[in-house]
ZALO-101179 format. One record per residue (C-alpha): residue in one letter; chain; x, y, z; residue number from 1. Coordinates in Angstrom, 1 decimal, decimal comma. Each point is the difference from the previous one (the first is absolute). Layout:
// ZALO-101179
<node resn="A" chain="A" xx="X" yy="Y" zz="Z" resi="NUM"/>
...
//
This chain:
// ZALO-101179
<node resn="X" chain="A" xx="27,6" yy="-59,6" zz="31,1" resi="1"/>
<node resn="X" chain="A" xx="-1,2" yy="3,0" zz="1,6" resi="2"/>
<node resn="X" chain="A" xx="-3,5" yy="0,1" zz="1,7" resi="3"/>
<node resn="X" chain="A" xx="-1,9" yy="2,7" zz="-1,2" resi="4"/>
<node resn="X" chain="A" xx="-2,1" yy="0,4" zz="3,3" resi="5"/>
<node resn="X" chain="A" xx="2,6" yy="0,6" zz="2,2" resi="6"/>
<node resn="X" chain="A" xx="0,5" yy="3,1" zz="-1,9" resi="7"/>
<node resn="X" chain="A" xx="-1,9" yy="2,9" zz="-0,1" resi="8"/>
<node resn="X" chain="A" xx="-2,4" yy="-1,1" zz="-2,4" resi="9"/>
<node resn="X" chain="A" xx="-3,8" yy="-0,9" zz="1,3" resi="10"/>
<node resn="X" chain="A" xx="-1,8" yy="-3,3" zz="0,0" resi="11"/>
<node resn="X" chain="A" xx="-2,6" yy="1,8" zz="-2,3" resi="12"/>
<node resn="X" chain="A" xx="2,4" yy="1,6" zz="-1,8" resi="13"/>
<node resn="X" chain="A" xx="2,1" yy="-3,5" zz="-0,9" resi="14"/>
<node resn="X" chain="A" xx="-3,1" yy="-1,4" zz="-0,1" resi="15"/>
<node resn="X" chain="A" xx="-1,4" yy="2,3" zz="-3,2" resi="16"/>
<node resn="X" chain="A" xx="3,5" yy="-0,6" zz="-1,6" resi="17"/>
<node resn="X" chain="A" xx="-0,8" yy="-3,9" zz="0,4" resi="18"/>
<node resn="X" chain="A" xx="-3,4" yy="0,2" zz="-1,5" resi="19"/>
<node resn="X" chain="A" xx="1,1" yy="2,0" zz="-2,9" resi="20"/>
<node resn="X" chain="A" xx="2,6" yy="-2,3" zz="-0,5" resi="21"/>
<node resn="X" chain="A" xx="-2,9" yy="-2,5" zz="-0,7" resi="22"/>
<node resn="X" chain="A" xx="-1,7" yy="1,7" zz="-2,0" resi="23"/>
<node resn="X" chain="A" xx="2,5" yy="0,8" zz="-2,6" resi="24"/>
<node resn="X" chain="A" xx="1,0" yy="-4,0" zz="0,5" resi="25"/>
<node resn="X" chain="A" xx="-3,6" yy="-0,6" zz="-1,1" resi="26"/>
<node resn="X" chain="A" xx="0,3" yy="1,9" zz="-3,2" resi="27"/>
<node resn="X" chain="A" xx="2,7" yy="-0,8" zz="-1,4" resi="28"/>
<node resn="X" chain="A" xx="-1,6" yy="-3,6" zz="0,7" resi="29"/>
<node resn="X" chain="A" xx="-2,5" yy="1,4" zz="-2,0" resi="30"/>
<node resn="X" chain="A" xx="2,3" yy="1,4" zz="-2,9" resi="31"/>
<node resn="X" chain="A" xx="1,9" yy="-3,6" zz="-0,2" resi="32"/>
<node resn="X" chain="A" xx="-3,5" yy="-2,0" zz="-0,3" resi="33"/>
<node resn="X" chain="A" xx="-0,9" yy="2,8" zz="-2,7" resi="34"/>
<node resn="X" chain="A" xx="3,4" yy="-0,3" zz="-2,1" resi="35"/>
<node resn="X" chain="A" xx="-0,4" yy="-3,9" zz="0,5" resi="36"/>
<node resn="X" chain="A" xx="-3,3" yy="-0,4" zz="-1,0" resi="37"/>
<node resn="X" chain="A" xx="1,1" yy="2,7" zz="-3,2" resi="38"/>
<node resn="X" chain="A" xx="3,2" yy="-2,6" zz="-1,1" resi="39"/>
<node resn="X" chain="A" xx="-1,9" yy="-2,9" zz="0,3" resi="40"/>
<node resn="X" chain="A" xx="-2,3" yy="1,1" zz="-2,3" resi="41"/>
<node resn="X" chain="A" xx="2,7" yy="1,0" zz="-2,4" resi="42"/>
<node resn="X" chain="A" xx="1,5" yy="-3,1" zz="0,1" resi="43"/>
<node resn="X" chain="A" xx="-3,3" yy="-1,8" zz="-0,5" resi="44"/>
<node resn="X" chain="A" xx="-0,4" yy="2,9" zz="-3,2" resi="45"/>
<node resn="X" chain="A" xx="3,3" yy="-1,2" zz="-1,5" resi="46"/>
<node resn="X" chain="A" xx="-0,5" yy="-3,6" zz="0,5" resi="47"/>
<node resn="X" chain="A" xx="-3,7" yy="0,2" zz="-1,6" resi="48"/>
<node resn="X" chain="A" xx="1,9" yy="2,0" zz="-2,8" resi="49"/>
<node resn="X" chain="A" xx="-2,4" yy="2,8" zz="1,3" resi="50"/>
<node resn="X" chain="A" xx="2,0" yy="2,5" zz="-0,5" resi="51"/>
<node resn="X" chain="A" xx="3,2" yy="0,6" zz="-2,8" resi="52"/>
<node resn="X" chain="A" xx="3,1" yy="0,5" zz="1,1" resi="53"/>
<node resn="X" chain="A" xx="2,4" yy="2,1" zz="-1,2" resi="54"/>
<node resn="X" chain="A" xx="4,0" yy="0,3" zz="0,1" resi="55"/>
<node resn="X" chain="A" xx="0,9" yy="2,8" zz="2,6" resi="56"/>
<node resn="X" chain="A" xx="3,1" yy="0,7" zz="-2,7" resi="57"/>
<node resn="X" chain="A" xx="-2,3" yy="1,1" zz="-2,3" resi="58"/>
<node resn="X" chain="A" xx="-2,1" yy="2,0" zz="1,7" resi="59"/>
<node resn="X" chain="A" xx="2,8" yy="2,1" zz="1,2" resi="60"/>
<node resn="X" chain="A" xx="1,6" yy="0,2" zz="-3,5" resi="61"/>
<node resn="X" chain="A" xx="-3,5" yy="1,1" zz="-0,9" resi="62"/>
<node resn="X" chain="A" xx="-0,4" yy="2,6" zz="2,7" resi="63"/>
<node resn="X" chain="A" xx="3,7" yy="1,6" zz="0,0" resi="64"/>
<node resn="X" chain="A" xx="-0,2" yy="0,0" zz="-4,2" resi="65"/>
<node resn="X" chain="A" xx="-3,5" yy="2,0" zz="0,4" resi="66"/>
<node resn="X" chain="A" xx="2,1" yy="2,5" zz="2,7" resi="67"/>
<node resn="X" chain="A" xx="2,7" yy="0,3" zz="-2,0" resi="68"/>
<node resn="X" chain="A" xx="-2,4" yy="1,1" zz="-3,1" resi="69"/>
<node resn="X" chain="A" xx="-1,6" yy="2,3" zz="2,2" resi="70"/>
<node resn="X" chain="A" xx="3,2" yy="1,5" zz="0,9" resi="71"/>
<node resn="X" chain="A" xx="1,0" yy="0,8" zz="-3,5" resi="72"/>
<node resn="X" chain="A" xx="-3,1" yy="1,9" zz="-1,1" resi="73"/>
//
């Protein structure tokens, strides 16, 4: 692996890269608590029967039939 400060990049340099690094590691930390916290209450929804689930077959049926009628007009 090559060392990065034996070339001719600075300490400050290397060491901005470093922090930014971080920083994006943080948020996507922050974007995976987010989407878990998000799922976990849609799987408390659908276990509570919250929520009504649908088929995803007919929704698309649904959707490419209203398209298709569009299309015709």
């Amino acid at each position: 692996m090559t060392d990065f400060r034996k070339e001719n990049y600075s300490d400050e340099f290397l060491d901005d890269l470093e922090n930014g690094l971080n920083h994006i590691d943080s948020i996507h930390t922050s974007i995976d608590d987010v989407c878990i916290e998000e799922v976990t209450k849609r799987k408390d929804d659908i276990e509570c029967h919250n929520i009504k689930l649908v088929n995803g077959d007919d929704v698309f049926s649904k959707i490419d039939y209203n398209l298709n009628r569009s299309n015709c007009n």
